[in-house]
C-alpha positions in Angstrom: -4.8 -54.1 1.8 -7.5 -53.9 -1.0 -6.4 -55.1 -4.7 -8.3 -54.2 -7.1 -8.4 -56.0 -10.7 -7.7 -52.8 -13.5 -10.4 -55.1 -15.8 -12.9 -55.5 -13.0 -16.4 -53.9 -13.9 -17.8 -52.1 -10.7 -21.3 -50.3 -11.0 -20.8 -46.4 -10.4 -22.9 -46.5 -7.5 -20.7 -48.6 -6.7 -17.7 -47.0 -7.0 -18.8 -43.8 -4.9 -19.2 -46.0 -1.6 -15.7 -48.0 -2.5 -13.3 -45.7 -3.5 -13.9 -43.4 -0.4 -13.6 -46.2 2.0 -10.4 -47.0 -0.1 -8.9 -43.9 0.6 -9.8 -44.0 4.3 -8.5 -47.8 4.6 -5.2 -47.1 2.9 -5.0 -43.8 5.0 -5.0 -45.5 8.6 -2.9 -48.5 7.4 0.1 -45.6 7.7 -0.9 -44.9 11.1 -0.3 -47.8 12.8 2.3 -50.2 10.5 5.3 -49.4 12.8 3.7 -49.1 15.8 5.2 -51.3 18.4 3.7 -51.9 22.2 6.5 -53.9 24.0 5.7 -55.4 27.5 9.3 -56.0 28.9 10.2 -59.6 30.6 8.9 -63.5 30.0 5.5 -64.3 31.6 2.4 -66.1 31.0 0.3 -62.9 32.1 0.0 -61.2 28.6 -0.9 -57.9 28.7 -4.1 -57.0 26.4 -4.6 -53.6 27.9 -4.6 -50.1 27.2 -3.7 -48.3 30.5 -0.4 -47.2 29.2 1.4 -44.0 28.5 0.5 -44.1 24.6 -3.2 -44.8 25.2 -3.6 -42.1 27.8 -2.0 -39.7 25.5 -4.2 -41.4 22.1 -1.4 -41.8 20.5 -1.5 -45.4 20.7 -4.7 -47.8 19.7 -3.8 -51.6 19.5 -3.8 -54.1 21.8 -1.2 -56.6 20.3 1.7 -56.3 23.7 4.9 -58.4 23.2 7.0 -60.2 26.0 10.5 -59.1 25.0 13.9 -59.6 27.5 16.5 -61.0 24.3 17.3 -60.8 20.8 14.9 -60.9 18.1 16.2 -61.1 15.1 13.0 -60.1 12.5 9.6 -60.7 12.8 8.7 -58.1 15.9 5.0 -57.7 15.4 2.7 -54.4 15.8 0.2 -53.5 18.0 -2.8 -55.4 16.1 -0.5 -58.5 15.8 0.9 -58.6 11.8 4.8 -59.6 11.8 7.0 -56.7 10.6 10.8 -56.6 9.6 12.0 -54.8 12.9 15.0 -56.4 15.2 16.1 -55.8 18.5 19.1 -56.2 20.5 19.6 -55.9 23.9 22.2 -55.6 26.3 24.0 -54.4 29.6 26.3 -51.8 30.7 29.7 -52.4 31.3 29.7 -50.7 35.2 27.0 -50.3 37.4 26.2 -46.5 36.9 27.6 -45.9 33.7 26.3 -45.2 30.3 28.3 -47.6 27.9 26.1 -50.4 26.6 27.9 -53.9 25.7 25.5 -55.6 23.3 27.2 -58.6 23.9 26.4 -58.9 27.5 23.4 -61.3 28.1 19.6 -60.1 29.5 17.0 -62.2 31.0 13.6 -61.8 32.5 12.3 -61.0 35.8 8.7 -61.6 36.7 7.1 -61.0 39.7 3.4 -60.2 41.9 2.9 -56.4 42.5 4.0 -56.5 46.3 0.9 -55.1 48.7 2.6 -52.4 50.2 3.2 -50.5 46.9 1.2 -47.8 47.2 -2.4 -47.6 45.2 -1.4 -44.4 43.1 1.1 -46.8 41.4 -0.3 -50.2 42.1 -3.2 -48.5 39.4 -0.8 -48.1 36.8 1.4 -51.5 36.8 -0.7 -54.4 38.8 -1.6 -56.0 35.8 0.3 -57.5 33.4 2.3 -54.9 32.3 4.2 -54.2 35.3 4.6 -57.5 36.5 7.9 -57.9 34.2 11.2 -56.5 33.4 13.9 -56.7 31.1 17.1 -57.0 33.2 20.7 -57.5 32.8 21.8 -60.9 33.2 25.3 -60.7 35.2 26.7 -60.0 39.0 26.8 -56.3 39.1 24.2 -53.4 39.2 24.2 -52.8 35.9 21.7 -51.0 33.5 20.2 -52.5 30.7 19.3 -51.4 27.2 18.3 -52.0 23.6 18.6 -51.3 19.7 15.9 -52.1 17.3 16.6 -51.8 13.7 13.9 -51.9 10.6 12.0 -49.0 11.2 10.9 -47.2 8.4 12.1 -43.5 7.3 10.3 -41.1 9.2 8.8 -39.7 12.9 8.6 -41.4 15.3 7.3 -40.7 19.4 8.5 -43.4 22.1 6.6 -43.7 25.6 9.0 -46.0 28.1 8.4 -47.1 32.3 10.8 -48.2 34.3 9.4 -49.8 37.4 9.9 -52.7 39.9 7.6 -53.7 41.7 8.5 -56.5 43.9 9.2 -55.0 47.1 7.5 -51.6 48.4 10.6 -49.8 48.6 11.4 -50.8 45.5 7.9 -49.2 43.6 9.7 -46.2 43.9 13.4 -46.1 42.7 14.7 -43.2 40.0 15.6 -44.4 37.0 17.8 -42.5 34.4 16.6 -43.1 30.7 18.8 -42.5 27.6 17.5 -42.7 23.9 18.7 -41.6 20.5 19.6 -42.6 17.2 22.7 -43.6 14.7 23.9 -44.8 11.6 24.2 -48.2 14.0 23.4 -49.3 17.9 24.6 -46.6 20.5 27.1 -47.9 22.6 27.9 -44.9 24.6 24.7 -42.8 25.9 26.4 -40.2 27.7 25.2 -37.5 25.2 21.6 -38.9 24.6 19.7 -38.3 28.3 15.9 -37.9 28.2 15.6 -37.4 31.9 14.7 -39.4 34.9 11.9 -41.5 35.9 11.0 -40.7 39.6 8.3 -43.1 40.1 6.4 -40.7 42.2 3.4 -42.0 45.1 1.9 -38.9 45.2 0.6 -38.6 41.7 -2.4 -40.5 40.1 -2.7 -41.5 36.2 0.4 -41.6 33.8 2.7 -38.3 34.4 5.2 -37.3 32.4 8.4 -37.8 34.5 6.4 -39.1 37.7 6.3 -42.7 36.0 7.2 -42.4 32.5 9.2 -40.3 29.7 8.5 -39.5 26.1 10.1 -38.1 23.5 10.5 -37.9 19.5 13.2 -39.2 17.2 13.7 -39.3 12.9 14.6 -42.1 11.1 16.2 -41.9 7.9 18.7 -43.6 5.3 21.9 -42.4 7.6 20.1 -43.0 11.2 18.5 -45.7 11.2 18.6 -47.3 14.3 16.6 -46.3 17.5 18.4 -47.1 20.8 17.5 -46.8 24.3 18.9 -46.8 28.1 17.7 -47.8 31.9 19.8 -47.6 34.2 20.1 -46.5 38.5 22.2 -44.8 40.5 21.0 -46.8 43.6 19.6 -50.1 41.7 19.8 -52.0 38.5 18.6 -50.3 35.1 14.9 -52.0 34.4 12.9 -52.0 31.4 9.2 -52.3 31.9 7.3 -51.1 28.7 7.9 -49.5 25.5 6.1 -47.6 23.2 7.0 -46.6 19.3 4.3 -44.8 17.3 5.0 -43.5 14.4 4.2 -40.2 13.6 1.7 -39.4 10.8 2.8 -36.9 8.3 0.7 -33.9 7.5 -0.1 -36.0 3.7 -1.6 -38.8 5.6 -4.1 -36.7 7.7 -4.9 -35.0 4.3 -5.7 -38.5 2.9 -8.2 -39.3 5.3 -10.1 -35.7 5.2 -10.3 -36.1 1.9 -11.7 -39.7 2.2 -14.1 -38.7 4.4 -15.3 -35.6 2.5 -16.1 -38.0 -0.5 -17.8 -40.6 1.6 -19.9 -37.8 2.9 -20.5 -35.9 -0.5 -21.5 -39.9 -1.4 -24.0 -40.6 1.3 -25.7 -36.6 0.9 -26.1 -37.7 -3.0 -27.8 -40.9 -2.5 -30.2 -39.0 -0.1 -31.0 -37.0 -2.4 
């Protein structure tokens, strides 16, 4: 953020190159202050990529990917790495196909090497560090596991979320059902809030909607205010690979920066003249 002292003296030449980068600066800082790239599961491979549903689409543009399998409780950063107030809390479902989450139940990690039989329209997408990790539940049944992160500000916001295991070839291609919405607190019960099922398809190259990832949009505000989310099987465990949240600029902010860039050009014509 730029500060400026209300006494300080600038020249007005000055002025006309500042005040346009200003706008510009204070502009994209909205773009990107909730955005969130989560890379599911405890490794030392950190992912520092952009082959990822929100890249393909441009939606998102840091780098900054978090390991994340338990509870945060503040301090989640954003995808160029500055610490924000969002929390999240994970958790398990109570039965192996079912859609009640218990927050209370405990998740871990599980890390692993791409196996060599996954096929190479997949192996593309997740052998690297992003799909060498999941989130998982952490107890004896084939359960699904899910989260709630709290802390986002009031507004629009688009999520982009894998599910995939790689560890074993016949694995690489599992269905997953996802579930995401929001409350006035952490959804327990998902069975109203499907997005739509992950097939993990080997016949498709590049990020697909629905072949190896699913998107969708969702509004925080005072009431709802926390954004929940669901993996779970019907023949294996729920797995969380990545997550991302991208907030959604309002039609003001993209006005901003036009405008910013119309004064910085209407500066740079003047002093050619």
């Amino acid at each position: 953020m730029i500060l400026l002292d209300a006494n300080l003296q600038i020249h007005p030449a000055m002025k006309k190159r500042l005040l346009p980068l200003i706008a510009i600066s204070i502009a994209a800082s909205s773009l990107s202050a909730e955005n969130i790239l989560i890379n599911f599961g405890f490794t030392s491979k950190i992912y520092t990529g952009t082959n990822s549903p929100g890249h393909n689409a441009g939606d998102s543009t840091g780098n900054n990917w978090i390991n994340l399998y338990e509870d945060v409780a503040s301090g989640i950063q954003n995808e160029f790495g500055n610490a924000t107030d969002l929390a999240i809390d994970f958790g398990s479902t109570t039965t192996a196909t079912g859609t009640t989450l218990d927050y209370s139940i405990a998740t871990k990690s599980a890390n692993y090497s791409i196996s060599g039989g996954v096929d190479p329209n997949l192996a593309d997408l997740f052998e690297t560090e992003l799909g060498e990790g999941n989130a998982v539940r952490d107890s004896s049944i084939s359960a699904g596991v899910g989260l709630s992160i709290t802390g986002l500000d009031a507004g629009e916001y688009r999520f982009y979320v894998t599910s995939f295991r790689g560890d074993q070839t016949s694995n690489s291609t599992i269905d997953f059902d996802i579930y995401a919405g929001v409350d006035t607190d952490a959804i327990t019960d998902f069975s109203g809030y499907s997005v739509g099922t992950i097939v993990n398809s080997d016949a498709v190259s590049g990020w697909s909607y629905g072949d190896n990832y699913l998107s969708g949009t969702f509004t925080i505000d005072a009431t709802n205010d926390t954004f929940s989310l669901l993996s779970n099987s019907e023949t294996y465990i729920g797995v969380l690979t990545s997550l991302e949240i991208i907030a959604v600029p309002e039609p003001g902010t993209y006005a901003a920066i036009a405008g910013g860039l119309a004064l910085l050009f209407v500066a740079y014509r003047r002093r050619r003249a």
